[in-house]
N, C-alpha and C positions, 0 to 999 in steps of 0.2 A: 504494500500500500504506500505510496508516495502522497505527500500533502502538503500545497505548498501556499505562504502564508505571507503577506503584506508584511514585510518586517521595518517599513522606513520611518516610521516612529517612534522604534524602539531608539532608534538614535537623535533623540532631540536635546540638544545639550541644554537645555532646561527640563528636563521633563513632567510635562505634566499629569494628570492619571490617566490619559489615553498611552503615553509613553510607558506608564507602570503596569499597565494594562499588557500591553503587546509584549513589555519584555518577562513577564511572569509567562504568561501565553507560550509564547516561543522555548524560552530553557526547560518551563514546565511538562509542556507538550513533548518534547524531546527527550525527557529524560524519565516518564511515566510510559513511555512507545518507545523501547530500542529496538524492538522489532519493524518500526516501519521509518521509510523515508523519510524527509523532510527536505521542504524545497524553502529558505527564507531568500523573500526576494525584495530587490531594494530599487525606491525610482531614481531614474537615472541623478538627481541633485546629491543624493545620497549613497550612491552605489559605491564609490573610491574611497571614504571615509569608511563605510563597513567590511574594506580589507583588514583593516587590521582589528578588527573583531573577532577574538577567537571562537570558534562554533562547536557545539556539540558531534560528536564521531558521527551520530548518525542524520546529519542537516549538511547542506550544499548551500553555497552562495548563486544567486542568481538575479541576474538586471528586469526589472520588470519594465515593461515596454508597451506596446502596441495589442502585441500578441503574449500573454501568458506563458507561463512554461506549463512541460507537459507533468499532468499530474491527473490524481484520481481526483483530487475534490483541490480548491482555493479559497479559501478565507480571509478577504478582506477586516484587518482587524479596525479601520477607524470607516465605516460609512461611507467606503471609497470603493467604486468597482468600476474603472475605467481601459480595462483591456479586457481581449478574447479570451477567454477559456472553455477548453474541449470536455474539464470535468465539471463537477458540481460545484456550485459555489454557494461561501455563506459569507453572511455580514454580520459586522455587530454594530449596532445601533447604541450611539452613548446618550446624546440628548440631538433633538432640533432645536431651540432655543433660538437659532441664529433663526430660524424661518418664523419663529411664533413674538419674538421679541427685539426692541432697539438694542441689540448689544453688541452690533457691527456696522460697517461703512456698507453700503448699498450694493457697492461695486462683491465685495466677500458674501453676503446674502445672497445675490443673484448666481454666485458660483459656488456657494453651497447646498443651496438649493436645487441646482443641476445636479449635482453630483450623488444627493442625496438621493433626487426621484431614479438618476440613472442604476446605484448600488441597489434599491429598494426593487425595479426591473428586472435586474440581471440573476439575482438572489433566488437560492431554490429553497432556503431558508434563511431567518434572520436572527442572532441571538441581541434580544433586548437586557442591559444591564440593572434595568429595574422593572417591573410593572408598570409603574409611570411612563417611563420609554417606550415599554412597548403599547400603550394607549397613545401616543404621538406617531407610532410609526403607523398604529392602524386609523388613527383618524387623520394625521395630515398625507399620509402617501397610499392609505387604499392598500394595504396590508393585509390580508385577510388574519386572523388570529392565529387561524388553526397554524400559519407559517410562520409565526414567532414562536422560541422558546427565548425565558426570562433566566438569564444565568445572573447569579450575584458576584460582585468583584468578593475580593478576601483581604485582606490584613496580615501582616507577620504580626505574631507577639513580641515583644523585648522578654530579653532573660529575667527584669525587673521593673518595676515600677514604683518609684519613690512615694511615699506615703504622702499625705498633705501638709503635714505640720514640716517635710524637708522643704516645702516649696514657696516660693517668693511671692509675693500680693503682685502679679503678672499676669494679664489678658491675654492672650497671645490668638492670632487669627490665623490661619494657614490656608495659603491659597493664590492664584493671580488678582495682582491690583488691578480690577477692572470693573467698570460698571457695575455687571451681572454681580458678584457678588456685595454690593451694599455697602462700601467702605464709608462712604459720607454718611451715611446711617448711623455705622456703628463709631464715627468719630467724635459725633454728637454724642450718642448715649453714652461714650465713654465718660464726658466731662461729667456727667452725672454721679460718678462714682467718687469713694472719699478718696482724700488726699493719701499720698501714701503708694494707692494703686497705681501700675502702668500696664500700656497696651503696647504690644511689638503685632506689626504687621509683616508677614514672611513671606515672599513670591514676588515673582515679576511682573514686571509691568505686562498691561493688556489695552484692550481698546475701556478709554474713557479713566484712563491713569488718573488724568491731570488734572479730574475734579478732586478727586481724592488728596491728590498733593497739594492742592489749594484748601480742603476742608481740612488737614492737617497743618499746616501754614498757619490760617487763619484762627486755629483753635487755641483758647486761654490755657487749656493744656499740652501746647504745643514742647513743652520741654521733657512731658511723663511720655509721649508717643515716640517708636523706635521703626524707624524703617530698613528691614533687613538687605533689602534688595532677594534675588533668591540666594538661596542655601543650600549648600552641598548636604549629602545627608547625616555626615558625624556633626556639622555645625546646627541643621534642625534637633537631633536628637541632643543635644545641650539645651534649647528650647520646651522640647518636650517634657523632660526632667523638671524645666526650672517652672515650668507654668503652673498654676492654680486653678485658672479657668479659659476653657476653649471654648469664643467667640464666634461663629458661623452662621451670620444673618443675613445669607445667598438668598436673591431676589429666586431663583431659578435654578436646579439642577436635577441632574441626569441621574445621579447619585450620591458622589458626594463624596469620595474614598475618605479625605481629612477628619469627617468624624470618625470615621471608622480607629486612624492612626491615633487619633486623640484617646479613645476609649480604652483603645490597648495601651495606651500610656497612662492611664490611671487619672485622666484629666475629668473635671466633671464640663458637660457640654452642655453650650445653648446655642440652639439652633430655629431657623425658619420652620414655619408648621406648614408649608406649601411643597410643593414639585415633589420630589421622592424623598424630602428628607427624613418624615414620617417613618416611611418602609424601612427606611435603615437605622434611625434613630430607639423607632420601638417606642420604650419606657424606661432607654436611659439617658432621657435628657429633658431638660425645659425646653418649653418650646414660646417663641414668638411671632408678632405680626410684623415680617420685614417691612412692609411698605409705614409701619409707624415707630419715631422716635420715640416715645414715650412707653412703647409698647418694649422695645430692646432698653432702653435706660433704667425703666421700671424691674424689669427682670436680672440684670445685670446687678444693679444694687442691691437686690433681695439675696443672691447666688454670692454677692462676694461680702455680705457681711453675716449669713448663715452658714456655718462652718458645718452643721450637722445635713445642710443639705447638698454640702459637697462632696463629702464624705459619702453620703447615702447613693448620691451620683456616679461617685466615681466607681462604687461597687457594681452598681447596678451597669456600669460600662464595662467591666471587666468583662461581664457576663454577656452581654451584649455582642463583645466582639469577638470571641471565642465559638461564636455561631456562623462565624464568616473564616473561612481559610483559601487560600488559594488553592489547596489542593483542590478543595471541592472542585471550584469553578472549573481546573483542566478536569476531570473527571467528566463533569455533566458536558460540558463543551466535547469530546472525546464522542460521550454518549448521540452529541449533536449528530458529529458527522456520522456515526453509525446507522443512524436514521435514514440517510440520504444515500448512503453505499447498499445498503441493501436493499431500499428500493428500486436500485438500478438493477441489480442482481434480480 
């Protein structure tokens, strides 16, 4: 069985969780199947950078192009399917957002949008990274249901997680500075908080930065706020350690992996009560109304001067994210393509 797989994301030197994504996917998938092939193929911008990427004994490099390589099944890992293939193909769908929401330039929406109806097309199945997702791919692209299956992303654990009374009166947010996620939201609600507290912002910039770095600028607590730029992952995991409470008051997502890293970190979370944050959140975390300040200020103060309800949090995320592994997700994903092979058979 050979099955070859979109691997050009996995090389994003920032990467984001569509990057975490495909590179769990990829070593995963390969090292759970040494019996079968693997084709990881890269588009031509990224094809010479992924020589010197060491690959697993049983995966081959290969240029992705026009035409596909030859293989039993192709899986598109980011909602991209824009060459031939002779086998089956599957997509994963992370979110539309760009199609349902301002959270891009016009010119990137109109070619997301293509892209998206064309992968949704060509797809002999789609795996959606939430139910949420997959209620966007069947209402904005005419999806039938029965052709999604809903796989969950996973989380590593840490070997530990520092108790609360080790950790610093520190907000911490993790994510791209961009629009979609709510940073002028959550800059305001910060000032709300007592003195003493501070907020670190950790991720790269994105579309719609530079309100944010004006709402931080302009804000009386502008000397308690910490802008990381992004972070390599031994300098996040110093953040993770040192935080009290994780901040995530995302206008819109697909999933969400940050709560996820936050819970296995022992962080208590507040999060947006809309798009999928719900699904992944459960019952361990407060939840708020992103579109109001009052609504994230008010909870935020409540969260960081109730130590019994951080604590109760941070337990109930332990638990919470011990329910998500990566294993699983190649496993069911594994199970995806099986689906598709032997109905050809």
């Amino acid at each position: 069985m050979i099955v070859a797989l979109d691997a050009t994301y996995s090389l994003d030197p920032e990467p984001s969780g569509v990057a975490v994504y495909s590179r769990q996917m990829l070593r995963g998938l390969a090292a759970a199947h040494p019996e079968a092939k693997f084709r990881f193929c890269y588009r031509p911008h990224r094809y010479l950078k992924s020589c010197s990427e060491p690959l697993p004994a049983n995966a081959g490099r290969r240029l992705l192009w026009k035409s596909g390589p030859r293989a039993d099944l192709f899986h598109g890992l980011n909602q991209r399917v824009d060459s031939r293939h002779r086998g089956r193909v599957v997509t994963t769908f992370h979110d539309l957002f760009v199609i349902t929401g301002e959270y891009s330039t016009p010119e990137f929406r109109a070619r997301f949008t293509s892209q998206a109806r064309e992968a949704a097309a060509r797809s002999d199945l789609i795996i959606a990274v939430s139910e949420f997702t997959a209620s966007q791919v069947n209402g904005l692209l005419d999806v039938p249901r029965t052709k999604i299956r809903v796989i969950h992303h996973g989380v590593d654990m840490p070997s530990e997680a520092p108790a609360l009374s080790a950790r610093e009166r520190l907000i911490l947010f993790v994510g791209a500075i961009q629009k979609r996620k709510n940073i002028v939201r959550l800059v305001k609600a910060f000032e709300a908080t007592d003195p003493g507290w501070r907020l670190a912002l950790a991720g790269s910039n994105g579309y719609g930065a530079d309100e944010a770095m004006a709402a931080v600028a302009g804000s009386p607590r502008r000397n308690d706020i910490q802008i990381t730029g992004f972070l390599a992952a031994d300098q996040l995991q110093q953040l993770w350690q040192r935080a009290a409470i994780f901040a995530f008051p995302s206008l819109d997502e697909g999933f969400g992996i940050p709560v996820l890293e936050a819970m296995a970190h022992g962080v208590p979370v507040l999060v947006s009560g809309g798009s999928a944050l719900r699904e992944v959140a459960g019952d361990a975390a407060v939840f708020v109304d992103p579109q109001s300040v009052d609504s994230i200020a008010d909870t935020l103060v409540r969260l960081s001067r109730d130590e019994a309800l951080r604590e109760e949090l941070r337990q109930r995320g332990l638990s919470r994210a011990r329910l998500f592994s990566w294993e699983q997700a190649v496993s069911r994903t594994w199970t995806a393509y099986g689906e598709l092979l032997d109905e050809r058979c």
